[in-house]
ZASESE-793420 format. One line per 3 residues: number of its first residue (from 1); their letters; for each residue x, y, z of C-alpha. Coordinates in Angstrom, 1 decimal, padded with zeros to 4 digits, m for minus. Layout:
NUM) a) X/Y/Z; ...;
END
This chain:
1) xxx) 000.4/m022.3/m020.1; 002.9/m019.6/m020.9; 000.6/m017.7/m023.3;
4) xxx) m002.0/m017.8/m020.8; m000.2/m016.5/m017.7; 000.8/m013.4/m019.8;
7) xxx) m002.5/m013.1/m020.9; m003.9/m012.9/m017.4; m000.6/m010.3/m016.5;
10) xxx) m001.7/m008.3/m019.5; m005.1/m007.9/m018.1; m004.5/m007.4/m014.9;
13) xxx) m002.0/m004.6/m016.0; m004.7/m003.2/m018.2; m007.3/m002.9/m015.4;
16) xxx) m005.4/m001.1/m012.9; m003.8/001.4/m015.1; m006.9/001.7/m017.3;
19) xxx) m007.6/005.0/m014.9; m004.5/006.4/m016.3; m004.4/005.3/m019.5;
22) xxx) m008.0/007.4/m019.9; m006.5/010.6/m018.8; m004.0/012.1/m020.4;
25) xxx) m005.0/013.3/m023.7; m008.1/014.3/m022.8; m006.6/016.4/m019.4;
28) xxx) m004.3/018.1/m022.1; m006.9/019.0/m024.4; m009.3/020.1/m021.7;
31) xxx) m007.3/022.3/m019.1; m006.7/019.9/m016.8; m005.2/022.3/m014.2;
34) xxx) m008.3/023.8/m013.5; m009.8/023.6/m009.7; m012.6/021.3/m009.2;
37) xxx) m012.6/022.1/m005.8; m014.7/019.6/m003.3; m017.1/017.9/m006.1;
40) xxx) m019.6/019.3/m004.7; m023.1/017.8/m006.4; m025.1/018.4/m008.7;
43) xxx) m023.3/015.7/m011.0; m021.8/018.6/m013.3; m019.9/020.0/m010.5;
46) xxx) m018.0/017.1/m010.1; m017.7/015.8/m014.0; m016.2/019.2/m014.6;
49) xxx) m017.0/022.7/m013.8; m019.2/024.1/m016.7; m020.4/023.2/m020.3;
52) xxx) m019.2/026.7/m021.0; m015.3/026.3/m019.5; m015.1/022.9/m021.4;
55) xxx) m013.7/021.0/m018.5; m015.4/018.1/m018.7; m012.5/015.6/m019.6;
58) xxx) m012.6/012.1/m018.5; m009.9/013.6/m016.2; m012.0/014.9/m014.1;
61) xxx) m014.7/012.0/m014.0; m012.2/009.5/m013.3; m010.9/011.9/m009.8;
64) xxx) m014.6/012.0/m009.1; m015.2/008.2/m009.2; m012.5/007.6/m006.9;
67) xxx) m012.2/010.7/m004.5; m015.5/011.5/m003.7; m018.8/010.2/m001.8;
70) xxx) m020.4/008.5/m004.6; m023.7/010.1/m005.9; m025.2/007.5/m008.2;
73) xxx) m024.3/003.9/m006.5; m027.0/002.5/m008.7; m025.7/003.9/m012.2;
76) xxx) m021.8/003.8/m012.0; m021.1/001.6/m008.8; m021.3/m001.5/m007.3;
79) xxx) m021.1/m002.6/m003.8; m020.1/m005.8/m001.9; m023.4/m007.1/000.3;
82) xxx) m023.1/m006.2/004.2; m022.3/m009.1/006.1; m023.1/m009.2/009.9;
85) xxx) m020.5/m008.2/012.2; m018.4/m010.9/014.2; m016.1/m011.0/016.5;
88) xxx) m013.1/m012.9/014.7; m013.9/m010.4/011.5; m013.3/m007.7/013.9;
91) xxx) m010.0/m008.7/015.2; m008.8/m009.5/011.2; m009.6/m006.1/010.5;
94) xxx) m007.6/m004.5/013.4; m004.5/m006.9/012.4; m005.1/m005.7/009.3;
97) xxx) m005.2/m002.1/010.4; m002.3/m002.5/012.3; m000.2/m004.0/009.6;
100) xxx) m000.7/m001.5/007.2; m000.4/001.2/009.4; 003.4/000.0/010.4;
103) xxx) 003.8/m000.6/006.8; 003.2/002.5/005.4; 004.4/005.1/008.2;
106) xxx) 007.3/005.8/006.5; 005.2/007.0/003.5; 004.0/010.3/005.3;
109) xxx) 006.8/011.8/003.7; 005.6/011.6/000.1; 008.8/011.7/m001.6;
112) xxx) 010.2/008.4/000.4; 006.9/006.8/m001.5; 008.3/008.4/m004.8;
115) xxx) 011.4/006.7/m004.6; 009.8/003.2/m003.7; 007.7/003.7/m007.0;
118) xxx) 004.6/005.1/m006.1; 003.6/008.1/m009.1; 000.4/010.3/m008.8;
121) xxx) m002.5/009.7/m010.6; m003.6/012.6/m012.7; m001.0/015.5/m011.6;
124) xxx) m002.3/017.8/m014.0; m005.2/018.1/m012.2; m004.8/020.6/m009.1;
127) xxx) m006.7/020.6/m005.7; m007.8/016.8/m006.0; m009.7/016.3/m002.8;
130) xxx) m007.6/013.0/m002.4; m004.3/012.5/m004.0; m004.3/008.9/m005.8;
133) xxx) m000.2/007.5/m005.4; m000.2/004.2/m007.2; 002.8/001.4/m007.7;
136) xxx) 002.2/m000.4/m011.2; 004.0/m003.6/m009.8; 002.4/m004.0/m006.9;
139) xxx) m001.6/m002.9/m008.6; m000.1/m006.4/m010.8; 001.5/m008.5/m008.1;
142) xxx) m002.5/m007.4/m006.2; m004.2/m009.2/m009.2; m003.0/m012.9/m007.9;
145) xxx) m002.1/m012.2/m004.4; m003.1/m010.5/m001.5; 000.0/m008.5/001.1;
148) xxx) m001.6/m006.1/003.0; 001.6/m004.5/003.6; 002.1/m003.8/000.1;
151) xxx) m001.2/m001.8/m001.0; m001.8/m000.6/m005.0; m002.2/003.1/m004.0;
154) xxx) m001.4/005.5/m001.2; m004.1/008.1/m000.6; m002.9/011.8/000.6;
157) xxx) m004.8/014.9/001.2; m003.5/018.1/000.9; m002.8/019.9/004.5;
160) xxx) m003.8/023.6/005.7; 000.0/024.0/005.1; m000.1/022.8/001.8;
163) xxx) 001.8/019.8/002.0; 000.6/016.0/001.0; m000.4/014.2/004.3;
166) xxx) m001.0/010.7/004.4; m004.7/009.6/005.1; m004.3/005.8/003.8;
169) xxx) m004.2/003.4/001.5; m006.1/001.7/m001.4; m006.7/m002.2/m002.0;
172) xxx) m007.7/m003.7/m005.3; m008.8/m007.1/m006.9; m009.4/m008.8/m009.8;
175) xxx) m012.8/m008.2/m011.4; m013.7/m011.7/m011.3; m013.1/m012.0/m007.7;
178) xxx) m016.1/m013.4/m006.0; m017.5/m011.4/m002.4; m015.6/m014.9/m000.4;
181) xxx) m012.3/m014.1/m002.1; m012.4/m010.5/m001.3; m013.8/m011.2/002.0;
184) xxx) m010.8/m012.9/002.3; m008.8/m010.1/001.5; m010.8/m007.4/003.8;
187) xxx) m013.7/m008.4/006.1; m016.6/m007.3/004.2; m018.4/m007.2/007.9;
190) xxx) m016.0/m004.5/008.3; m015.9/m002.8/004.7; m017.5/m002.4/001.0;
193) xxx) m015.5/m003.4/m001.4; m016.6/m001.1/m004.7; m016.5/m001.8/m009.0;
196) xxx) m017.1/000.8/m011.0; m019.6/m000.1/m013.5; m021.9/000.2/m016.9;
199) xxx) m019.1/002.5/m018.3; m019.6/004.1/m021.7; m016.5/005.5/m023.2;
202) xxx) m016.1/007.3/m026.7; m014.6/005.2/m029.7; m010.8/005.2/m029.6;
205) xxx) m009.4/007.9/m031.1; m012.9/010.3/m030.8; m011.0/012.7/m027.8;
208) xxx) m013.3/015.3/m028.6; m016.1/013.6/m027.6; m015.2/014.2/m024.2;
211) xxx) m016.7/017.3/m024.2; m020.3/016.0/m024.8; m022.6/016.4/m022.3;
214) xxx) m026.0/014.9/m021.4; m028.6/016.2/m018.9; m026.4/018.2/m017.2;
217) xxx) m023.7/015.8/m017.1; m020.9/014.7/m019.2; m022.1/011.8/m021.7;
220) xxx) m019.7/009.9/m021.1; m016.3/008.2/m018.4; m017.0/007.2/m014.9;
223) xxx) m019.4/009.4/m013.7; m021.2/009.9/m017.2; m024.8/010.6/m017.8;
226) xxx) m024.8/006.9/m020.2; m025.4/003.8/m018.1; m026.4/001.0/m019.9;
229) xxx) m024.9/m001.0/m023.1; m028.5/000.0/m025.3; m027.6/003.9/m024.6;
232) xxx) m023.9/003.3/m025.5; m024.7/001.9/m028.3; m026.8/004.3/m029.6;
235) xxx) m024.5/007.1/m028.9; m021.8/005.4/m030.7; m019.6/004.1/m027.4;
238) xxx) m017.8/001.8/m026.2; m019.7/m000.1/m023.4; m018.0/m001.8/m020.2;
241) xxx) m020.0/m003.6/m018.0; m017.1/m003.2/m015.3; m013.9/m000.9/m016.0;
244) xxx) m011.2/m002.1/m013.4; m011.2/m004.6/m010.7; m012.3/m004.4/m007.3;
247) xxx) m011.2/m001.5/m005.1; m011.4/m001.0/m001.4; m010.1/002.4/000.5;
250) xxx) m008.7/002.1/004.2; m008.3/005.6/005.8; m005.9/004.4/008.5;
253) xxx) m005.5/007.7/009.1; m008.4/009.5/008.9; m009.3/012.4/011.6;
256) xxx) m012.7/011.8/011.3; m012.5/007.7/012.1; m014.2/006.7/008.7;
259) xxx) m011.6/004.0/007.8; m013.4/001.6/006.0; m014.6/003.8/003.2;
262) xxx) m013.8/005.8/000.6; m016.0/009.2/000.6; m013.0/010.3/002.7;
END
């Protein structure tokens, strides 16, 4: 029983840092300080900047696949089904809402999130169009329960001033969570729960290969230009059918009112 809780800890670890766990090297290798700007399509634009400027590091794929509107739901991305709008779902999601937003006021100062052990996703990479705050105890303690006042990530945009604002916060599950336990978690009459899927990555220890591109796109990561296990295969990958758990985004904050998304 032992062996098998920390088995289940281990993976559950594994999935939610697997995002960071991708990026360093290859950010180092590849100039990771370099402005992406808004990800703006085609697909090249947000993978990296150019073939030429060799900034097409899994770095900047893995920023894409969670800060932007994604452009390829049917390659890299899977969505929970829409369920019809009710009025008890509706009044979950606003105690929800509510919850969180008293929970994580105190976060608009970034630093007070810092020292509560939230660290930046990627901070080599400048002018991320959302800022990805994540608490490696709480992405576990996610994995086997559910406390929507203690969310995986905190999600900040940077301000006309400069400064890191809050915008909101990120949910995640377990990857074998089926749509009634994450319905459970977050209406999904109210909200799309997302899994980012048919994932080629190079062989460990091929770093390089992260400048390949395909089609206009890098080969391979998050947003690559491989999608299925055949094509993986044949370019000598390693295939995942889906990378991490389960992730929903909740803009409590948002100024435009999107809250249950994550194009932001």
């Amino acid at each position: 029983m032992r062996s098998r809780i920390s088995y289940r800890i281990s993976c559950a670890l594994l999935s939610l840092a697997g995002l960071a766990l991708l990026v360093p090297a290859a950010a180092r290798a590849q100039g990771a300080g370099h402005d992406h700007g808004d990800h703006a399509p085609p697909p090249v634009a947000a993978a990296g900047d150019t073939a030429s400027t060799d900034s097409t590091s899994v770095a900047h794929a893995a920023d894409h696949a969670m800060s932007t509107p994604h452009l390829h739901v049917g390659d890299h991305l899977r969505l929970t089904p829409v369920r019809p709008p009710n009025a008890a779902d509706s009044a979950r999601a606003g105690a929800l809402l509510a919850t969180l937003r008293g929970a994580i006021e105190r976060y608009r100062d970034v630093r007070v999130a810092e020292r509560e052990g939230y660290r930046m996703f990627a901070p080599g990479l400048k002018n991320q169009r959302v800022y990805h705050f994540t608490h490696n105890g709480r992405a576990m303690r996610e994995h086997f329960r559910f406390d929507p006042t203690q969310p995986t990530s905190l999600l900040y945009r940077r301000g006309e001033s400069g400064e890191l604002e809050l915008l909101g916060a990120m949910y995640v599950a377990p990857k074998r969570a089926s749509p009634d336990d994450l319905d459970a978690r977050v209406p999904l009459s109210m909200a799309r729960w997302h899994a980012h899927v048919n994932i080629c990555l190079p062989r460990r220890g091929a770093r390089h290969r992260w400048r390949e591109m395909e089609d206009g796109r890098m080969r391979f990561g998050p947003a690559g230009a491989i999608t299925t296990e055949a094509g993986c295969d044949a370019a000598g990958g390693r295939f995942h059918e889906q990378l991490f758990g389960w992730m929903v985004h909740v803009n409590v904050y948002s100024a435009d009112g999107e809250v249950w998304g994550d194009g932001h």
